[in-house]
RODO-2510 file (C-alpha; in nm, 4 decimals, decimal comma):
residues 412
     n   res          X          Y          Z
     1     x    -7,1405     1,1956     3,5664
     2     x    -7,3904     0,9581     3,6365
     3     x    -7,2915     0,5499     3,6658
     4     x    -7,5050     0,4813     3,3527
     5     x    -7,2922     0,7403     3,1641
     6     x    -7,0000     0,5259     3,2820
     7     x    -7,1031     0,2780     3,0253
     8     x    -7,0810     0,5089     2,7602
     9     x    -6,7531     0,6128     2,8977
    10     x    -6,3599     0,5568     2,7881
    11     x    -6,1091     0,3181     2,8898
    12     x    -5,7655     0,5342     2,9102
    13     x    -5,5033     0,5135     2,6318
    14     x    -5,1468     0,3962     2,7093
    15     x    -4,8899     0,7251     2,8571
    16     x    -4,6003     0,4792     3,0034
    17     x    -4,3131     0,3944     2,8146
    18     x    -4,0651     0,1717     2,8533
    19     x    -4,1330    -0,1609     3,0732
    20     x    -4,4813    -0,1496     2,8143
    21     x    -4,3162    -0,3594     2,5525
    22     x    -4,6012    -0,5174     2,5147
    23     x    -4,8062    -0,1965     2,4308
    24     x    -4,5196    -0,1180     2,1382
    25     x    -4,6480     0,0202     1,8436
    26     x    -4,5958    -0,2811     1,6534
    27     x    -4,9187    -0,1555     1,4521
    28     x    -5,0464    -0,3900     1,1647
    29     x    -5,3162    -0,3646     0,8959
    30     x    -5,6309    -0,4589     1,0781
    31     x    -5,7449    -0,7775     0,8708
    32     x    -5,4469    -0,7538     0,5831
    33     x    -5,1068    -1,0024     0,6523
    34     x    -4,9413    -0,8752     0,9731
    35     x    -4,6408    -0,7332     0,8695
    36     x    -4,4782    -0,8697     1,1735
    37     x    -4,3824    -1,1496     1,3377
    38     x    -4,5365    -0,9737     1,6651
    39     x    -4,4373    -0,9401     2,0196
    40     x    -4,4467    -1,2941     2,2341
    41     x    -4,8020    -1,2183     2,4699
    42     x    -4,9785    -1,4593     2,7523
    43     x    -5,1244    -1,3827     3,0903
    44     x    -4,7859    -1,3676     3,2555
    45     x    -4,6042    -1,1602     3,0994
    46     x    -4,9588    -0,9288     3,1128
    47     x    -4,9162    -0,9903     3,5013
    48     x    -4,5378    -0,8707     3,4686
    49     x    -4,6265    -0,5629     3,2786
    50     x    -4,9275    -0,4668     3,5331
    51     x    -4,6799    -0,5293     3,8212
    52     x    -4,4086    -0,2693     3,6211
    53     x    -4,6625     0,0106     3,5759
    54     x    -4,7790    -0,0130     3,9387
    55     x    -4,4162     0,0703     4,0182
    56     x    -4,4046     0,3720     3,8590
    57     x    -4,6443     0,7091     3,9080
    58     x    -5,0111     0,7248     3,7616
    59     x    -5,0079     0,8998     3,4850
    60     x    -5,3436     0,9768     3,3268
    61     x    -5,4374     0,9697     2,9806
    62     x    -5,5150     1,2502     2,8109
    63     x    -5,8935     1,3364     2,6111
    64     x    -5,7657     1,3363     2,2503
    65     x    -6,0705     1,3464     2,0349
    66     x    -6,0591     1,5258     1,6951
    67     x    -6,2573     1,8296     1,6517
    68     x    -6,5139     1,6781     1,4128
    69     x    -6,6068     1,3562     1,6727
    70     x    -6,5762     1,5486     2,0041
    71     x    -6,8765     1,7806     1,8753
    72     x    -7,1194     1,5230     1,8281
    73     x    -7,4028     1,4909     2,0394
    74     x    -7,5221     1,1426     2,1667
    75     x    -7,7680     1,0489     1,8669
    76     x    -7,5158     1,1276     1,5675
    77     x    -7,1879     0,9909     1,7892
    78     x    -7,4221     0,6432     1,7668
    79     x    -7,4925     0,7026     1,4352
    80     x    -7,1326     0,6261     1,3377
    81     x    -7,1794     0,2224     1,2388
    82     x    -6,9087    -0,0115     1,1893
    83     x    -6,8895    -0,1877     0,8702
    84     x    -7,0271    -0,5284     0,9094
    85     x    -6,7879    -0,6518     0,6608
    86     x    -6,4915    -0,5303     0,8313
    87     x    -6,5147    -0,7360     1,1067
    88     x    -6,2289    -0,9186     1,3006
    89     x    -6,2080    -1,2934     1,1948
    90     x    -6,5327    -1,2491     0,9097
    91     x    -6,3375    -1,4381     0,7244
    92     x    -6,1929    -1,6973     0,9122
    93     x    -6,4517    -1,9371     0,9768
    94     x    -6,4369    -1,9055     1,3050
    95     x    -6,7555    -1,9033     1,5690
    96     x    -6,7086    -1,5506     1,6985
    97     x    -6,6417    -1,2329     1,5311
    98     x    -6,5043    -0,8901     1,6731
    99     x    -6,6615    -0,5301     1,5969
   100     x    -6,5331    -0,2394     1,7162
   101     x    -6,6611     0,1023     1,9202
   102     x    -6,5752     0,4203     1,7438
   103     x    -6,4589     0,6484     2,0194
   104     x    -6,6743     0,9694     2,0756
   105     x    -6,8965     1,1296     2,2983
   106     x    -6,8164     1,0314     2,6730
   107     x    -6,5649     0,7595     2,5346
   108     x    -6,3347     1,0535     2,5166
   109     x    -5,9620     0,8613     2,5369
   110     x    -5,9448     0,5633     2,2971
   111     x    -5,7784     0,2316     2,3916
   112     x    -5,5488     0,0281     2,1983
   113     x    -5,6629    -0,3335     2,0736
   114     x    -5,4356    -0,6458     2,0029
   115     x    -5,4519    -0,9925     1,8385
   116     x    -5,2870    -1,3011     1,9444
   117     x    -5,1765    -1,5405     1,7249
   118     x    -5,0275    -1,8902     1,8456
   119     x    -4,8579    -1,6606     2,1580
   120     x    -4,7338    -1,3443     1,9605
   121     x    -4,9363    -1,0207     1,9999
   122     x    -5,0222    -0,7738     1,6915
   123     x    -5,2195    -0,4461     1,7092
   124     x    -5,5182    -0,3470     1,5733
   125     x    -5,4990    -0,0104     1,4240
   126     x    -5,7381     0,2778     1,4035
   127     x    -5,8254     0,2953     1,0712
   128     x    -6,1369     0,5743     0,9042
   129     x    -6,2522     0,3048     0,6761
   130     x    -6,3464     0,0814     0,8894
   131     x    -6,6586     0,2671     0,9935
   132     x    -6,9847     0,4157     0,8192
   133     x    -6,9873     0,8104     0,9047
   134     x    -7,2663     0,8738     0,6501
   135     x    -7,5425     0,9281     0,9452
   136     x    -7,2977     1,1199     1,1593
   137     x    -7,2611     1,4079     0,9005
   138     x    -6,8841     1,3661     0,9784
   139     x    -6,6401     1,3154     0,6689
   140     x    -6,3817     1,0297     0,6948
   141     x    -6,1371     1,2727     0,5868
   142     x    -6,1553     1,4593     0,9564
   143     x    -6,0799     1,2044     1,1628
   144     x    -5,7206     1,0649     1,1919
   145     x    -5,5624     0,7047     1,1357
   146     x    -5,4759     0,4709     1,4514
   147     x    -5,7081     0,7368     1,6516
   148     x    -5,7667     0,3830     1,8874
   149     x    -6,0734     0,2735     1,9349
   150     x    -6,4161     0,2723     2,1951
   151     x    -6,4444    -0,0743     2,3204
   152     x    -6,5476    -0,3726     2,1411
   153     x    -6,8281    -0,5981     2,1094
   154     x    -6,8198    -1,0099     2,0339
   155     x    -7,0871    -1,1721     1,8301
   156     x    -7,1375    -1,5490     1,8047
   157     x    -7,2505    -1,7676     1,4927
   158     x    -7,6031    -1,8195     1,6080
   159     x    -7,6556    -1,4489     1,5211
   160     x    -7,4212    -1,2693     1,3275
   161     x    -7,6486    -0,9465     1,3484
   162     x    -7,6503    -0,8655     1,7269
   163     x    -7,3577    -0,8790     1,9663
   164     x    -7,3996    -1,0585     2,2805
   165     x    -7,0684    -0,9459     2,4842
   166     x    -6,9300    -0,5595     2,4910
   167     x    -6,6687    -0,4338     2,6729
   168     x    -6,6987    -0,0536     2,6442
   169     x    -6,6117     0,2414     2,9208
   170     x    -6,3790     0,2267     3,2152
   171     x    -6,3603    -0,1293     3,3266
   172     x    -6,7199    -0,1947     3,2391
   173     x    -6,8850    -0,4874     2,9916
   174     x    -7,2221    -0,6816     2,9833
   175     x    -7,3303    -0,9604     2,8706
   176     x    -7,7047    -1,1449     2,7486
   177     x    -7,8204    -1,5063     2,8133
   178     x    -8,0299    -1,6766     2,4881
   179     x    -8,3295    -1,3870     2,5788
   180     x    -8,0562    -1,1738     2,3857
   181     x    -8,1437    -0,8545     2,6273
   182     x    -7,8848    -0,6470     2,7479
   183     x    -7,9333    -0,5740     3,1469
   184     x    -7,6599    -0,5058     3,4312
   185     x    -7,3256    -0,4362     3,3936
   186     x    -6,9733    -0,5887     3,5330
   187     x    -6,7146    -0,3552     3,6096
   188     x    -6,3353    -0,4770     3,6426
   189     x    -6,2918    -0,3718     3,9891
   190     x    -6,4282    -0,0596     4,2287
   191     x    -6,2380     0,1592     4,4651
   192     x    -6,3800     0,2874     4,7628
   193     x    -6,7552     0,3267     4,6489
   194     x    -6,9840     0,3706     4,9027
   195     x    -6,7350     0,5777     5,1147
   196     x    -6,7558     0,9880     5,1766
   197     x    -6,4733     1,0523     4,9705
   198     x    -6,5065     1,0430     4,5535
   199     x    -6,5219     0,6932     4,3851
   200     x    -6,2417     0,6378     4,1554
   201     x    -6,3182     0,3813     3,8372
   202     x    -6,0278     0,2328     3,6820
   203     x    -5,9988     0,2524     3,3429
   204     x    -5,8869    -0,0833     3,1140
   205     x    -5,6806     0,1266     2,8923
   206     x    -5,5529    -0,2048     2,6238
   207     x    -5,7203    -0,5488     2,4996
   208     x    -5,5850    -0,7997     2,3530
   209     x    -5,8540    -1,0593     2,1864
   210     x    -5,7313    -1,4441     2,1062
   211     x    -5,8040    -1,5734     1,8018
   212     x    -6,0220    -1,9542     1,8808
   213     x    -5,9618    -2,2707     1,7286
   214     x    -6,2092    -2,3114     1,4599
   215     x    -6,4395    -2,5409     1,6208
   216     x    -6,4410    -2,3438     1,9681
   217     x    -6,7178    -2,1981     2,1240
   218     x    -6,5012    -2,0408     2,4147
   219     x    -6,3275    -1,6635     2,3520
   220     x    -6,0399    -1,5185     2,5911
   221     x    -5,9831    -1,1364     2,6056
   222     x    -5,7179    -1,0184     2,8250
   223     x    -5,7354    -0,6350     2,9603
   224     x    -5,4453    -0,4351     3,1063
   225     x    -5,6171    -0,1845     3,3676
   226     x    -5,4934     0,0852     3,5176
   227     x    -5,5923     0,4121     3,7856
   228     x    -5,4458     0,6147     4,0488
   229     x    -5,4176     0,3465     4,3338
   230     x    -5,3891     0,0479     4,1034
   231     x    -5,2658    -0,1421     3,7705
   232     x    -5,4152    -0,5077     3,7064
   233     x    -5,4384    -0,7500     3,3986
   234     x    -5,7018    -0,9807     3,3503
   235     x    -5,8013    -1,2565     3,1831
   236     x    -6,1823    -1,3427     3,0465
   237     x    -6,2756    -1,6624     2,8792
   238     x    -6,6205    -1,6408     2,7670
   239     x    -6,8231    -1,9216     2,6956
   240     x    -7,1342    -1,8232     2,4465
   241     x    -7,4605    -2,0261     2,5241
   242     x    -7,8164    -1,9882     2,6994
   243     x    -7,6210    -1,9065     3,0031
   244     x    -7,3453    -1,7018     2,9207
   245     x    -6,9915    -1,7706     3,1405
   246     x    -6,7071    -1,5771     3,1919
   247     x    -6,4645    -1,7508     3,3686
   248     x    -6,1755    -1,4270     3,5250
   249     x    -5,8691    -1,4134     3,6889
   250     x    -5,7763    -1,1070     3,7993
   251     x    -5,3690    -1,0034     3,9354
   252     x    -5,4142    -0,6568     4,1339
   253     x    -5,0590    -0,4823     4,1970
   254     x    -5,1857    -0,1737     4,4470
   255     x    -5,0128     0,1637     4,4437
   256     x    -5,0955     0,2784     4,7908
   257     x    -5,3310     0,1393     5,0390
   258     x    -5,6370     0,1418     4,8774
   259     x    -5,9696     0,1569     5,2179
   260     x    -6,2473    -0,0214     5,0321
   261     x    -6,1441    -0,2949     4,7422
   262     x    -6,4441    -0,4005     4,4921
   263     x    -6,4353    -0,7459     4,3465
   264     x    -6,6712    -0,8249     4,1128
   265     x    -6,8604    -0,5489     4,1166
   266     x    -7,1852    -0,5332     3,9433
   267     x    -7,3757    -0,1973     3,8422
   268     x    -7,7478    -0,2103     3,8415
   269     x    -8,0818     0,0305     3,8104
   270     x    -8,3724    -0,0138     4,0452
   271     x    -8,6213     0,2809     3,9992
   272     x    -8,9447     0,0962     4,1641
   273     x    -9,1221    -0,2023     4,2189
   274     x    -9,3116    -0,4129     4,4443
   275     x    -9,1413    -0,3270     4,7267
   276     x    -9,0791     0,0664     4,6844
   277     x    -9,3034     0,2959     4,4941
   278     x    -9,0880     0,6216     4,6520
   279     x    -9,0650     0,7742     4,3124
   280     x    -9,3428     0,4965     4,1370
   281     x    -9,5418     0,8030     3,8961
   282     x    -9,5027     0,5762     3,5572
   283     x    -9,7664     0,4321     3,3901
   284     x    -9,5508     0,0522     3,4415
   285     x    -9,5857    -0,0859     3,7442
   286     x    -9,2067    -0,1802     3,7757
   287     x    -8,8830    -0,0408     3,6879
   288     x    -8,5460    -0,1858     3,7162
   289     x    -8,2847    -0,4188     3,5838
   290     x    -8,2659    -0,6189     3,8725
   291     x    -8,5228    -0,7001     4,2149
   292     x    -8,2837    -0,8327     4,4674
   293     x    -7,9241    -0,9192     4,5855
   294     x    -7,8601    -1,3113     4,6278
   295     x    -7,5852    -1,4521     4,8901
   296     x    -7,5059    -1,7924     4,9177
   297     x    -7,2497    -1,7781     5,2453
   298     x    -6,9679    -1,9533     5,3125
   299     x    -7,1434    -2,2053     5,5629
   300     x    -7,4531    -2,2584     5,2873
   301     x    -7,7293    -2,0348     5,4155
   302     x    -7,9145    -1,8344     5,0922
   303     x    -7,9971    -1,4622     5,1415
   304     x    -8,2291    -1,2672     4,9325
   305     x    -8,2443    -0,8550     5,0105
   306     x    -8,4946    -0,6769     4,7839
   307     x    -8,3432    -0,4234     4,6235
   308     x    -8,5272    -0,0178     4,6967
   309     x    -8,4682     0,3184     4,5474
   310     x    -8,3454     0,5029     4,9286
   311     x    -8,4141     0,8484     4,9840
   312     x    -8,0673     0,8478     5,0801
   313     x    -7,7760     0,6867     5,0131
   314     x    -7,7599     0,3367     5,1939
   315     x    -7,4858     0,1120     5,2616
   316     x    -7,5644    -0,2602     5,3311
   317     x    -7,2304    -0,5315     5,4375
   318     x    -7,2900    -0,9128     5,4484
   319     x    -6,9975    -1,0170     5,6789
   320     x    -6,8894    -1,3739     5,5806
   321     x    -6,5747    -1,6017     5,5787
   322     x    -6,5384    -1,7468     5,1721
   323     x    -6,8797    -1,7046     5,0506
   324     x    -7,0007    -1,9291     4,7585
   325     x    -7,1560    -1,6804     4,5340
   326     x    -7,3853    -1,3619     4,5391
   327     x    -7,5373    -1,1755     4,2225
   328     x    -7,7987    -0,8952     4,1649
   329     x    -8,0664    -1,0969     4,0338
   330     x    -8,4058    -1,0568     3,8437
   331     x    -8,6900    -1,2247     3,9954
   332     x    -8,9670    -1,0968     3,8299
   333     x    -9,0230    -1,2808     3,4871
   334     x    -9,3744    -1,1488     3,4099
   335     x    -9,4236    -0,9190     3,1575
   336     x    -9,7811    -0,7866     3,3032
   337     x    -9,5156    -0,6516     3,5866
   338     x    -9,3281    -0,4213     3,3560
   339     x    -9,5833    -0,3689     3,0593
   340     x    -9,2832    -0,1985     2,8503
   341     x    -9,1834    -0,4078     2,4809
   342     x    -8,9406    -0,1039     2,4777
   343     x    -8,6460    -0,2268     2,7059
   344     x    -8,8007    -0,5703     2,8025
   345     x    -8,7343    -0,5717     3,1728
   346     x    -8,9027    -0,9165     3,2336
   347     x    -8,6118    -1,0431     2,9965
   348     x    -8,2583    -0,8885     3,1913
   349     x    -8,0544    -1,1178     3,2827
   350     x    -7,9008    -1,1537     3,6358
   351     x    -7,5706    -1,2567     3,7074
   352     x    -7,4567    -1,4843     3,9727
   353     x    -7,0691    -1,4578     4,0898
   354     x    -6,9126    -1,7795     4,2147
   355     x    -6,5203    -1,7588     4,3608
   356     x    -6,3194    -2,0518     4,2134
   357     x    -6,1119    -2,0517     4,5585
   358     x    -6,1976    -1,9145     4,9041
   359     x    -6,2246    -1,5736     4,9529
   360     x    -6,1412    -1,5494     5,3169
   361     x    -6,3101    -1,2854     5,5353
   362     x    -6,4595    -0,9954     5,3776
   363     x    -6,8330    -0,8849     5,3568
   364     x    -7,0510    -0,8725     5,0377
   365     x    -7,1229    -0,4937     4,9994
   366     x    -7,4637    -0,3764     4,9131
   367     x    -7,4753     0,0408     4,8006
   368     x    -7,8234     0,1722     4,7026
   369     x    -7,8161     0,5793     4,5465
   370     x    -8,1499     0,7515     4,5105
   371     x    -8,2723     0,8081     4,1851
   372     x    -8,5475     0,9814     4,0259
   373     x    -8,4546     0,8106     3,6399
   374     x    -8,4261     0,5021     3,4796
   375     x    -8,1270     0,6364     3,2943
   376     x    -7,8914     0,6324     3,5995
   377     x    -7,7439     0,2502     3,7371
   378     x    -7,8023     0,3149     4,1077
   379     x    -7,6659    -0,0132     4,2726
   380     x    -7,3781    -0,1673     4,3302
   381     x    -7,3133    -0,5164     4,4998
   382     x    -6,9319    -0,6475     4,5150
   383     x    -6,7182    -0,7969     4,7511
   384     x    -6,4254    -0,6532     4,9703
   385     x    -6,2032    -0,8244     5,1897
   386     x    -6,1139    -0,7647     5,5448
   387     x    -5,7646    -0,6667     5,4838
   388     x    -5,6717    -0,4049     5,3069
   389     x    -5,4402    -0,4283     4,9949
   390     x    -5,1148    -0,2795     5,0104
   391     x    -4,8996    -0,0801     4,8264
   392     x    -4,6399    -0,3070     4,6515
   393     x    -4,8601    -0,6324     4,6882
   394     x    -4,9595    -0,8889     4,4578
   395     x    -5,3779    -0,9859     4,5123
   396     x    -5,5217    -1,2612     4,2964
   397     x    -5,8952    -1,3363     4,2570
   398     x    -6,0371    -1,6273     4,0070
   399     x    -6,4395    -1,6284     3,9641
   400     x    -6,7619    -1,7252     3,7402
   401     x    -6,9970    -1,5241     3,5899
   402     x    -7,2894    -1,6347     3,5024
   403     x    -7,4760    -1,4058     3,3077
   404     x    -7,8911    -1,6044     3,2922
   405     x    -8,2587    -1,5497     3,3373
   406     x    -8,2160    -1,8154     3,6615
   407     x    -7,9996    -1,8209     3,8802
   408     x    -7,8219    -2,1386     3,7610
   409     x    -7,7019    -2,2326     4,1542
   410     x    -8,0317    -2,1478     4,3353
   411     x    -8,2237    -2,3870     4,5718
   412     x    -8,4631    -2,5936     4,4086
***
């Protein structure tokens, strides 16, 4: 599967019992009273539960698509819309408002969605209704109640009509800046990519979303993520503006040893451009999402590597002690560059990662994969420290996101 597919991919559902109170099916009516008083919920007790499951043996979820969804092809699986109306908080006057991801096509294992209220988590169930099949040629009657869901998207009150956050496949989510163009991706964490042995991508397998104070402009999602070498919970608060910030903590529990750690890993396409024509037969003169990787290090020097399309794979590490930031970035800002009002490349966003403490010793890693289609992300830039985490270890990170045109920390 390629990494693009990834963002079309599923976050895992929940398979352990038990020490997941907090995953309880304490199910409520998605937007009717709660029935419920709800289970208590905040970041530590998220921290607790990762910690528990990391304890115990991986267990992975199983694919558990309906007949009538799981034979849809990629054009009428996208066809399925969400009902506008049927939106988290569309009635609450808040600034933000929640749709959800239907699960289908490569998002093969739904995931589980929650509510907070004033500290006590609800879920969010699966319910036919809530979606428009009419396009699909699939009748509501064929798919099941509290199925779980695909991933989510956020949309803000300066545009009710287009999302500008979505979290949706494995760990991954995006983001825009005020251009409103989707670009690069995050992903929650990597394991060992770059290396000879198979990449494994965690999966956040449950959300929970808290509901702002009616004036707020700032959104926090927490995740619970899970794979074979590791469970983690996170925390995102998202500020909506020009720039879009995500401010993340992230509590890592490892099951075993794990070689290569990602943190902060972004996923990004480079096809051609100035630089590297290897596979440069289109009609636009450049191709990609992003043109370079950005470093500021630890003792203030700036870095700039152009980003190519390799004929094989190649594997790039930036040693430094505590570096201030790095980001794949998009230089290039003319449109005569790109000549496509398709995809509008000249309008991606980059996104610059800034640690809110020291990161210690560790390299920023650089992986260019060859690729002969626009359709396939092909780089990946994160950092991973010197030591390696250990099996029965705690391993907290805090950083920024800043998802922009500009890199809002460059040299002037």
């Amino acid at each position: 599967m390629s990494r693009r597919s990834f963002l079309r991919s599923s976050a895992a559902v929940l398979t352990v019992a038990g020490a997941d109170w907090l995953l309880s099916a304490a199910a409520a009516p998605t937007h009717g009273p709660h029935e419920d008083a709800g289970a208590p919920f905040d970041y530590a007790r998220l921290k607790g539960q990762a910690r528990t499951r990391a304890a115990q043996p991986y267990v992975a979820a199983p694919k558990r698509l309906p007949p009538a969804i799981a034979s849809l092809d990629w054009d009428h699986w996208q066809a399925i819309r969400y009902r506008e109306e049927r939106a988290l908080w569309v009635d609450e006057g808040l600034r933000f408002q929640v749709q959800f991801a239907h699960p289908g096509y490569t998002l093969d294992k739904p995931v589980r969605m929650y509510e907070v209220v004033s500290g006590a988590a609800r879920e969010i169930t699966f319910d036919p209704t809530l979606f428009d099949y009419s396009r699909a040629g699939v009748r509501p009657a064929a798919v099941p109640a509290n199925l779980g869901f695909g991933g989510f998207r956020l949309l803000h009150h300066t545009d009710w009509t287009r999302d500008f956050v979505a979290f949706q496949g494995a760990s991954y989510f995006r983001a825009v800046d005020g251009d409103m163009q989707y670009g690069m991706s995050q992903r929650g964490l990597a394991i060992n990519c770059g290396m000879a042995e198979t990449e494994e991508f965690p999966d956040f397998i449950a959300y929970w979303l808290e509901r702002p104070a009616k004036d707020s402009s700032r959104l926090t999602v927490y995740a619970l993520l899970d794979s074979p070498s590791v469970a983690g919970a996170y925390r995102f608060v998202i500020d909506a503006g020009e720039t879009t910030l995500m401010d993340i903590d992230a509590a890592l529990y490892p099951r075993r040893v794990i070689e290569r750690l990602g943190i902060a890993p972004g996923t990004s396409m480079f096809l051609c451009g100035k630089n590297d024509r290897r596979v440069g037969d289109d009609w636009r003169p450049e191709i990609h999402d992003s043109d370079g990787l950005q470093i500021t290090t630890g003792a203030g020097e700036w870095i700039w590597r152009p980003l190519v399309n390799p004929a094989a794979v190649r594997v790039n590490s930036y040693v430094d002690d505590s570096p201030r930031g790095f980001g794949l970035m998009q230089r290039e800002r003319r449109f005569s560059q790109y000549e496509d009002d398709g995809v509008f490349y000249d309008k991606r966003p980059g996104v610059w990662t800034e640690p809110k403490a020291p990161w210690r010793r560790g390299a920023v890693m650089l992986v260019e994969i060859p690729t002969g289609d626009e359709t396939n992300d092909n780089i990946v830039a994160f950092w991973t420290p010197e030591e390696k985490p250990q099996a029965g270890g705690e391993y907290l990170y805090g950083y920024r996101l800043y998802w922009s045109r500009e890199n809002p920390h460059a040299p002037r």
